[in-house]
N, C-alpha and C positions, 0 to 999 in steps of 0.2 A: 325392313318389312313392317315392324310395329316402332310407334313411336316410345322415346327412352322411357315414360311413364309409366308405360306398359311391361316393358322387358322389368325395370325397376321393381313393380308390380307382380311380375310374375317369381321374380328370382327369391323378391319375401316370402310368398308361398311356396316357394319349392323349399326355403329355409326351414319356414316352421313345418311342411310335412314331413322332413328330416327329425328335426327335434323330435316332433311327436311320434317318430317311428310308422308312419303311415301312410297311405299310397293312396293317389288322388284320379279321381273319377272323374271325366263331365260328362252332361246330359244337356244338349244345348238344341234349340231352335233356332230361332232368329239371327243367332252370330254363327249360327254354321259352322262351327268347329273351328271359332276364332279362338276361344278361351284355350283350347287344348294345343293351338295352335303356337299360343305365347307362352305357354309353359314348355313344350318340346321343342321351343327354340334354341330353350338353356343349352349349353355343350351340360352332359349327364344326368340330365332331367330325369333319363330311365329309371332312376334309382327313388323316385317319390312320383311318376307318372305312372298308372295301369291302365288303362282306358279313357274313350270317349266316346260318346254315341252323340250322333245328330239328328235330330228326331223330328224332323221339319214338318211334316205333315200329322193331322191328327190320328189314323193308321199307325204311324210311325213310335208315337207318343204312346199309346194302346200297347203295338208289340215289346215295349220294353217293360210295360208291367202297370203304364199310369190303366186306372181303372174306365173305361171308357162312357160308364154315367157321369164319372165325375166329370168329363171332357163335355160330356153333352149339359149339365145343368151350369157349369160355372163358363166354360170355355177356355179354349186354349192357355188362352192370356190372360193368367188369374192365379190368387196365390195357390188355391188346391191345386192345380195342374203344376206349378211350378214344386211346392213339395212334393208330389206325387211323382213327379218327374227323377229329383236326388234323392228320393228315399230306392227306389226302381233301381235306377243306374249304381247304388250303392252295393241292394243286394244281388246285383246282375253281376256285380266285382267280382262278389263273394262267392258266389258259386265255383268258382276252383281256384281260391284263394290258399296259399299253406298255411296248416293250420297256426292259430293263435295270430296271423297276418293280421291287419287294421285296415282300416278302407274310410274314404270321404267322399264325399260326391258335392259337386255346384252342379246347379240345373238355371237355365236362362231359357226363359220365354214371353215375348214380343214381338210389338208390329213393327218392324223398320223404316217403313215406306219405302216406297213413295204413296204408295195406294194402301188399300189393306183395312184404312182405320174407320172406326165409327164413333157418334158423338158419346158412347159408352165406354169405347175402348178406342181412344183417335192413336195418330200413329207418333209414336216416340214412347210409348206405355211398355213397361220392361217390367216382368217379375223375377227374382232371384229368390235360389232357396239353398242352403246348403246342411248337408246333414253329417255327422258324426255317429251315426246311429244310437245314439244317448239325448241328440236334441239335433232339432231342425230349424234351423235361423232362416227369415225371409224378408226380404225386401223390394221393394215394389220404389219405380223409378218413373218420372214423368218427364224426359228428355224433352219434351215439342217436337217441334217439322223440323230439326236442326239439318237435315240431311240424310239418307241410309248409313252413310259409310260413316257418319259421327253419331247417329244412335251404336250401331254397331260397337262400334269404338270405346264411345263412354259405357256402354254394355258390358266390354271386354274387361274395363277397370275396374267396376263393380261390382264383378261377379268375384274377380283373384281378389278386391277388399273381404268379400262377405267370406271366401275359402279362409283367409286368413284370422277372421275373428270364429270360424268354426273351430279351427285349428290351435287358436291360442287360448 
């Protein structure tokens, strides 16, 4: 289903949320629950996996806790929305977390194409944000027209690197 890069990718971060004793969130747009999709491929992922939200729509992004001025003055696909995005789906974890538990969150938001993009924000524009609730790491990706299913994709890598350097 995912390429070895990816499974590779994912199995590092389910390593280090082991080490660090902590259990891993996503909050995803554009890849549509690809990210959480390569980590619960792992055979016992459950054991460093709590959730995922897919938050495709601007509605969707709003109900998980992203602030929806902030959605309207930056947009979707922007670093505020993407930390806003892991900070949300972190403390959404956490609401019936046991106590002294640990939580992290990646959040991914992007245009994939094939449509979508503008000479502002054209399509292959990818923001990552991942949080530890101590610090929020982001990075922002400009893939090109490479394809949907290869933004997605390279999206997928990007985001289990940035869990990993939240993590380490």
């Amino acid at each position: 289903m995912f390429d070895d890069d990816i499974m590779i990718a994912a199995e590092a971060a389910l390593a280090a949320a082991r080490r660090a004793g902590t259990m891993i969130t996503t909050a995803e747009s554009c890849t549509g629950g690809l990210v959480a999709g390569a980590l619960t491929a792992i055979p016992g992922s459950s054991d460093a996996v709590d959730s995922g939200f897919v938050t495709y729509s601007n509605a969707a992004k709003a109900r998980l806790g992203v602030d929806p001025a902030v959605i309207e003055a930056h947009g979707a696909v922007s670093e505020a929305v993407a930390r806003g995005l892991a900070l949300a789906a972190r403390g959404r974890a956490l609401v019936d977390a046991p106590e002294g538990e640990k939580r992290v969150a990646v959040a991914v938001t992007g245009v994939a194409g094939p449509g979508g993009g503008t000479a502002a924000k054209p399509v292959g524009l990818v923001h990552f944000a991942a949080t530890d609730g101590m610090r929020t790491l982001h990075a922002v990706e400009r893939f090109g027209d490479i394809g949907r299913d290869a933004v997605r994709a390279a999206s997928v890598r990007r985001a289990l690197a940035l869990l990993i350097d939240v993590l380490g």
